[in-house]
Residue, then its C-alpha position, 0 to 999 in steps of 0.5 A: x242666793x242674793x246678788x248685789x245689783x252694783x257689783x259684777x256677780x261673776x266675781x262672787x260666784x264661786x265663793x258663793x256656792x263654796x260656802x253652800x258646799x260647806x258640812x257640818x261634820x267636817x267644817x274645820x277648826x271649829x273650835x276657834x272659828x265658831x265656838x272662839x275657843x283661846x286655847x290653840x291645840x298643836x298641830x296633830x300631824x306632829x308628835x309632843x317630842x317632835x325634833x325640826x332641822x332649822x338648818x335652811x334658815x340658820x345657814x340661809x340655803x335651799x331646803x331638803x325635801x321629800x323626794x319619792x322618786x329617791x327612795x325619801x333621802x333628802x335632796x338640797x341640804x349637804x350631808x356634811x353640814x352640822x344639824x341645828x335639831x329644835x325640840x318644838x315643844x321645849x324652851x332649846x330654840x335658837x335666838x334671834x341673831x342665829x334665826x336672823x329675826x327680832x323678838x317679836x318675830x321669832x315668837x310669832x315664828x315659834x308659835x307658827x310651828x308649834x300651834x294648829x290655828x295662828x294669828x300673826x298682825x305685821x304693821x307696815x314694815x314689819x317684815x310680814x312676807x319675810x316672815x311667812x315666807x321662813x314658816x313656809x321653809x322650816x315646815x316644809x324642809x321639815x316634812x318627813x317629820x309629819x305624821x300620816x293622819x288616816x280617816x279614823x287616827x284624829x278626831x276633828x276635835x281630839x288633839x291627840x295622834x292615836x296608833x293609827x298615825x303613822x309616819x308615811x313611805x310617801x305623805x301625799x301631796x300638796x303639802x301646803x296652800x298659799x293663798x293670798x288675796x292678790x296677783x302681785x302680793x301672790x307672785x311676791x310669796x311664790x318667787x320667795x318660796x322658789x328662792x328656798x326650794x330645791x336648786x332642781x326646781x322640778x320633781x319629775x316633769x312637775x315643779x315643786x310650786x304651782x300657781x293658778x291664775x292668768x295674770x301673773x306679770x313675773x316671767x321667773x313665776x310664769x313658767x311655773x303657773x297651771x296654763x303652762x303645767x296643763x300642756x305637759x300633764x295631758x301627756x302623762x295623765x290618762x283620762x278618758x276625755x282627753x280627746x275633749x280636752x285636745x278638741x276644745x283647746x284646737x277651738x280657744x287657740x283660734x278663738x284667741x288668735x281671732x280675737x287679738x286679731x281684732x284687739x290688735x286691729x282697734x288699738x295699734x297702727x296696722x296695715x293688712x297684708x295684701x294677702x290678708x284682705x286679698x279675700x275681700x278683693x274683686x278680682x279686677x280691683x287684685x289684678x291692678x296691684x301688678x305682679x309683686x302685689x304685696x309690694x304694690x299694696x304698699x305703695x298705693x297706700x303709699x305706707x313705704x319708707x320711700x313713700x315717707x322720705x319722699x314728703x321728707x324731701x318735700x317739706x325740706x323744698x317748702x323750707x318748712x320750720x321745726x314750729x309749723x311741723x310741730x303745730x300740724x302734729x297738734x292738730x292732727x291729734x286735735x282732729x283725732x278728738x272730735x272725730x269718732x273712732x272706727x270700731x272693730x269691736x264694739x265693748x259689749x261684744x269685748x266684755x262677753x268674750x272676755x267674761x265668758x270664755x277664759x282663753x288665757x290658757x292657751x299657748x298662742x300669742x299673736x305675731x303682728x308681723x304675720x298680718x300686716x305692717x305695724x307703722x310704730x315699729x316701722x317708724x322707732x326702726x327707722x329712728x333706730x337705724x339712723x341715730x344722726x338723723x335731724x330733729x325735723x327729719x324725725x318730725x316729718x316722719x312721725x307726721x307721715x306715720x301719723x297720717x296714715x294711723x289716723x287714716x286706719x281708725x277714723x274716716x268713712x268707708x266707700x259703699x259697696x257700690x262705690x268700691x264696685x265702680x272704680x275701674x282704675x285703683x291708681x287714678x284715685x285720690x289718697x283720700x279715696x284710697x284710703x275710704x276704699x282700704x277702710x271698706x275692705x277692712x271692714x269686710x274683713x272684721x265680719x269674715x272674723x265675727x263670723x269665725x268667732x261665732x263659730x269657733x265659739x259655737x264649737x266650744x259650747x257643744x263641748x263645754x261640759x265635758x271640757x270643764x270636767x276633764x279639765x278639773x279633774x287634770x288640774x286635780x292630777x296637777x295638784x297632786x303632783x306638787x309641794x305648794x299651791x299658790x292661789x288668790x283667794x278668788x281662785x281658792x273659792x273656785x277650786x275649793x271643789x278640788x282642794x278638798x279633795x287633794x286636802x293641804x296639810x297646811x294653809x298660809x293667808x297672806x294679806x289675811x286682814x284684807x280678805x272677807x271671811x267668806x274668802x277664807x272660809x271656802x280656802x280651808x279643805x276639811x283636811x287642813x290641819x294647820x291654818x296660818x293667818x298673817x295680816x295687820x286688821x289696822x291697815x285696809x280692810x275687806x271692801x264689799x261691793x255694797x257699803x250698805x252689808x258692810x255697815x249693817x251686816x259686818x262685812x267688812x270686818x275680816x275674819x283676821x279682825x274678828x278673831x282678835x277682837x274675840x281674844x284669840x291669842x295673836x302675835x303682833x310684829x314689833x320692828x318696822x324696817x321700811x319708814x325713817x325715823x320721822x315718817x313712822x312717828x306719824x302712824x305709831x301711835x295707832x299700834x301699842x308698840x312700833x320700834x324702828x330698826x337701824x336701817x331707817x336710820x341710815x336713809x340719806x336726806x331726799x335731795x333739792x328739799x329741805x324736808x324728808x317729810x312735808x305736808x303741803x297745805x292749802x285752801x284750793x277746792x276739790x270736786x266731785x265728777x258724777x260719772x265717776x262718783x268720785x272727787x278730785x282736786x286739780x290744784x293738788x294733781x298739777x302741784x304733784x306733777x310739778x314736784x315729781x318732775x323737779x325730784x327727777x331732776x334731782x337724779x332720782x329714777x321714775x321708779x323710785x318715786x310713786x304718786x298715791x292718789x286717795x280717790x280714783x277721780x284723783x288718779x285719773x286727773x294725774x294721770x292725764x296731767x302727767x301723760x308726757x314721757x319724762x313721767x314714764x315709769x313713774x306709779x301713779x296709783x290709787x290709795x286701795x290698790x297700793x297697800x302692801x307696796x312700798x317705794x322710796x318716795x311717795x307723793x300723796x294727795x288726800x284731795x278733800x278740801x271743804x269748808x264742812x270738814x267732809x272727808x269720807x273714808x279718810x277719817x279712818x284709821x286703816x285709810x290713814x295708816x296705809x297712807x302714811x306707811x308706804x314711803x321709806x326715804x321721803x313723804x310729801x303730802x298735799x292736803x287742806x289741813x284745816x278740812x282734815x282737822x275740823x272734825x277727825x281726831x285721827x288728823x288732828x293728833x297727825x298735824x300736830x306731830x308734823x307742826x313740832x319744830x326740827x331740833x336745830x343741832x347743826x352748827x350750821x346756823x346759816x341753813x334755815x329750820x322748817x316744821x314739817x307742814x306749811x303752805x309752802x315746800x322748802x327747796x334747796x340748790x344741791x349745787x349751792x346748798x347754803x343759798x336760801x332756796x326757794x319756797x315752792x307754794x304753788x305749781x308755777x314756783x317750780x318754773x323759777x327752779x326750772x332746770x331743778x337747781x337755783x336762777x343761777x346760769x350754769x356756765x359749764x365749759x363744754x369741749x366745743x367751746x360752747x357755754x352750757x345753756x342751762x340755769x343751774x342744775x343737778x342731773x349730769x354735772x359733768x355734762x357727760x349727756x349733755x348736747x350743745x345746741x348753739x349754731x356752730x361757728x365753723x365757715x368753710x374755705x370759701x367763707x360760708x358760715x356752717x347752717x348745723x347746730x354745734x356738732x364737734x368731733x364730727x367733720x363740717x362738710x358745707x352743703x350750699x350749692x355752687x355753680x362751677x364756672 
């Protein structure tokens, strides 16, 4: 066995050792995999003269499926509804408006049922999911049409079902294997998949669906995913070492509680109960906190909210400005900087336990409440409860809770002989306060490692017996469901267990993405019917080590490799995500892209002139060597600043995305655009995004070099993936003539951006712009047909700064008050707008009112006076 020295071998292992699994004689489809035969066979789990109900897609409803417990009726489908019956192996099958598909898409559909080994390619947009997700639901509403296959009724190589095959009381479950190659394209397959099930999700106490992994962020998926489902089956499953199973569940729950005590303690701003530290307490140093200790803890540390408003008073006496508030909470976070962070936990400790003892599994998840008082959720309560409170009240306050979060991660602790000769807790500085608090929080952390060590310690007495009790209850589990949804990683993991449940049928999404090695190991010897859906011309497989993928093709797909054998495949034709004009960019990689009339209907993006724009300029990239990667600072700082000016256009942060094409890039935006108008706002790195797809996409293409060096953007896939993923608007930022100087690939792009828009509006007074210059046309939505200005580098949006034009707004508020604005597009009728000029009210005995405009609220005067 080799291993890459750069890449974590974790990760490969068990792909490894599946592959070292694999026989011979029972190495499935052969004949295409290894021989590259061109004749594809029909499934051998169905008849010549095989008849499928597509009544679930013609009427678009749940499907009927094979219930045992009620005696094989189907459940889902109403009796009254008419039978739409397809032969599979004749030319009755329905056409494209009644399948609600293309023709491309119907082909592919058909020859999905009908042959044992499918290759199915979808260019962006093409509706590759939608597509997989109707094969799955027309094969498993029709699973009472299957054949029961015994060991001696096919022939691996024989096509043709014997007498021995036989239609089932109850076909054996799983019946399909969704794999794909990640969580989120997996929970996109997975919630599709539920959507057509039976309304009853639930056969029994099993779902029909069940999906293994740990990171699924979708809640609807979640309760369907193996951690949970493992909880309910060790009641129903009996196994002998099920005891073990209970023992070192008993140790993970306290291991997990342990450890995200600790994570919590590193990263969020808590303060220990006193109850909680009360262990690492001289009984003296306890005694002092008084009889309601808990309160008084609070106190001395003076965290309270009393304790916080009192400083608020006091900053209102000093007459301090909004400014010298604001400039203290800038220091502080300078301060945070330079000094060194208190760890609780150090990163090797932290990577040892998250590699080597998956916890996820275990339902527990820490109550923060239950250990101390967090100061950011006592500090948004206040904000919350008090919604009229001042600007500079919210300032002082968050200065109060970010003194004493700095307090918990940064500073030295007392000695132990120090703590040991403070008599009188209440004498001492705040400053002393603290050190002595850091003292006990530390000795509270090394009561906790040492209940890790142990709690791990018991674990790995029983860590064998575990693992085999807990495979052969996953076993059961599969055996109990319709569908197992897995990534590919977890596919290699299980491959042991899935050849022993054996999938009738196994969907790969993402199929071009995945090294062969993954597909390979997913496939039981059982399967009989193998879908490949993918596009081998967006991203490929990427191992660790460029050096195998050179030398040894590893980063050729299976999906790649049976195409280029000739092996019959279906191409998807009809692309629905991109407009017209951005799809233009990336059709001349396939042999046939059409656009479907949705694209047609997109709305023009708003403030810019162009839907489409490739901003060029000279400005030069660098290469950080602690991160192996390049970045361009001139490219990031410009996206930040057209992002902020399309949220003021009214667009949501989720509705715009910025792709970064190396990782040092992604990062450089990241910390450009750390303020919270950006929250929501995907930034991301080009790999990690294939798949996706938003409204609009900034991209940055970061190389600019006099050489023309511009790695792995002069491939194809890169390219394609990059230009794909954007459906109403695309603008790029890039040094065109780097791009050009040496790939042929830019130049035939550049030059479709460089044609002229046809000028078919009788308007003649709005200027016509080709899609790429050194400057970014931008518009007025409020004066469309003034000229607008031309936004070259990052300070010219300043001149638009409200994101309209230099005019004044001049709205009329209901105060009276004229709005402060320049011209802008977000809340015209000024519905959230609020005034912020002085308010000119004057009380009976003349004082002028000190509060900015509040109209609709009373006007008390505050100044004091004297009573004669």
């Amino acid at each position: 066995m080799i291993e890459a020295t750069s890449a974590y071998f974790e990760a490969y292992k068990h792909v490894l050792k599946a592959l070292q699994r694999i026989k011979e004689d029972t190495f499935p489809f052969q004949r295409y995999l290894v021989h590259c035969e061109k004749d594809v066979s029909m499934p051998s789990y169905i008849l010549k003269d095989c008849v499928y109900d597509l009544r679930p897609l013609i009427k678009n409803s749940r499907i009927g499926i094979e219930n045992v417990q009620r005696g094989n009726r189907r459940i889902g489908i109403p009796k009254q509804t008419p039978t739409t019956d397809v032969r599979l192996f004749q030319e009755d099958w329905p056409s494209t408006s009644v399948l609600k598909m293309d023709e491309s898409q119907r082909k592919a559909f058909i020859s999905a049922l009908t042959k044992e080994f499918v290759l199915i390619q979808g260019p962006p947009g093409t509706g590759k999911t939608y597509l997989g997700l109707q094969i799955a639901k027309a094969l498993l509403h029709n699973s009472s049409k299957w054949l029961q296959m015994d060991s001696t009724g096919v022939d691996e190589e024989d096509t043709k079902p014997t007498r021995n095959s036989r239609r089932p009381e109850a076909l054996p479950k799983p019946y399909m294997l969704v794999v794909c190659y990640t969580n989120h394209a997996l929970d996109q397959f997975v919630e599709g998949i539920v959507d057509f099930m039976p309304e009853n999700l639930f056969d029994g106490r099993f779902p029909r669906v069940v999906r293994f992994g740990t990171r699924c962020k979708n809640p609807k998926i979640e309760e369907l995913s193996i951690k949970n489902l493992r909880r309910k089956a060790r009641y129903e499953f009996n196994n002998p070492r099920a005891g073990v199973i209970e023992k070192a569940t008993a140790a993970k729950r306290k291991i997990k509680e342990i450890r995200e005590t600790i994570e919590a303690l590193q990263s969020r701003n808590i303060v220990l109960w006193f109850n909680i530290l009360k262990s690492v307490l001289s009984e003296n140093h306890s005694n002092q906190f008084g009889d309601n200790k808990s309160y008084g803890w609070l106190q001395w540390l003076q965290v309270l909210e009393q304790s916080w408003y009192k400083e608020v008073n006091k900053h209102y006496q000093n007459q301090q400005t909004d400014k010298e508030i604001k400039d203290q909470l800038i220091a502080m976070e300078t301060e945070h900087k330079e000094e060194e962070l208190i760890t609780v936990i150090s990163e090797s400790e932290h990577a040892f336990n998250e590699r080597y003892l998956e916890v996820d599994d275990v339902g527990f998840s820490l109550n923060t409440d239950t250990i101390g008082l967090d100061l950011d959720m006592q500090y948004e309560n206040q904000l919350k409860r008090t919604d009229k409170l001042e600007e500079k009240c919210r300032l002082i306050l968050r200065l109060e809770k970010e003194k004493a979060a700095k307090e918990l991660h940064y500073g030295e602790n007392m000695s132990e002989d120090q703590v040991i000769d403070v008599k009188n807790i209440w004498i001492l500085s705040m400053e002393d306060r603290w050190k002595m608090y850091r003292y006990w929080l530390m000795q509270y952390i090394k009561i906790l490692h040492e209940q890790l060590r142990t709690s791990e310690q018991e674990f790995n007495e029983i860590f064998d017996d575990y693992m085999r009790a807990s495979k052969e209850l996953d076993e059961f589990i599969m055996q109990q469901t319709t569908v197992i949804a897995m990534t590919t990683t977890n596919a290699a993991r299980y491959s042991e267990s899935l050849h022993k449940v054996g999938p009738l049928i196994t969907i790969i999404e993402e199929a071009a993405e995945v090294p062969e090695a993954h597909i390979i190991t997913a496939i039981s010897p059982r399967c009989k019917h193998l879908i490949l859906i993918g596009d081998h011309k967006q991203l490929e497989p990427k191992p660790a080590v460029y050096e195998l993928a050179t030398r040894f093709n590893l980063s050729v797909s299976l999906f790649e490799r049976m195409v280029k054998n000739e092996l019959s495949y279906h191409c998807l034709q009809r692309q629905h995500r991109m407009r017209p004009e951005i799809s233009e960019l990336v059709r001349h990689i396939y042999d046939v892209l059409y656009d479907n009339e949705n694209v047609y209907e997109y709305p023009p993006i708003k403030g810019v002139r162009k839907s489409l724009f490739f901003i060029t300029h000279n400005k030069q990239e660098a290469f950080k060597d602690e991160g192996r990667s390049f970045s361009n600072e001139y490219e990031a700082e410009y996206l930040r600043e057209l992002c902020l000016y399309l949220l003021k256009q009214g667009y949501k942060p989720s509705d715009i995305t910025i792709i970064a094409a190396y990782t040092g890039q992604m990062f450089c935006i990241k910390e450009k655009c750390l303020d919270r108008k950006f929250e929501g706002v995907n930034i991301c790195v080009l790999d990690n995004y294939q798949g996706e797809e938003n409204e609009i996409i900034l991209l940055s293409l970061v190389r600019s070099n006099t050489k023309g060096d511009i790695g792995f953007l002069n491939r194809e896939n890169r390219i394609c993936v990059a230009l794909s993923r954007a459906k109403q608007g695309l603008f790029i930022i890039g040094n065109s003539s780097t791009l050009t100087m040496k790939s042929q690939h830019w130049q035939t792009i550049i030059k479709k951006l460089q044609i002229e828009e046809e000028n078919n509006d009788e308007n003649d007074t709005v200027p016509k712009y080709p899609s790429i210059g050194k400057a970014l046309p931008l518009y007025c939505q409020n004066h469309p047909s003034h000229e607008g200005i031309l936004a070259e580098s990052p300070s010219d949006f300043k001149k638009v700064k409200d994101g309209g034009c230099n005019l004044p707004c001049e709205f009329r508020l209901s105060c009276g008050h004229a709005c402060r604005y320049d011209c802008h597009p977000f809340d015209r009728e000024h519905e959230a707008y609020k005034c912020k000029k002085q308010c000119s009210q004057t009380c009976e005995d003349g004082h002028k009112c000190r509060k900015r405009c509040h109209f609709g609220d009373l006007c008390y005067c505050s100044v004091v006076m004297t009573r004669n």
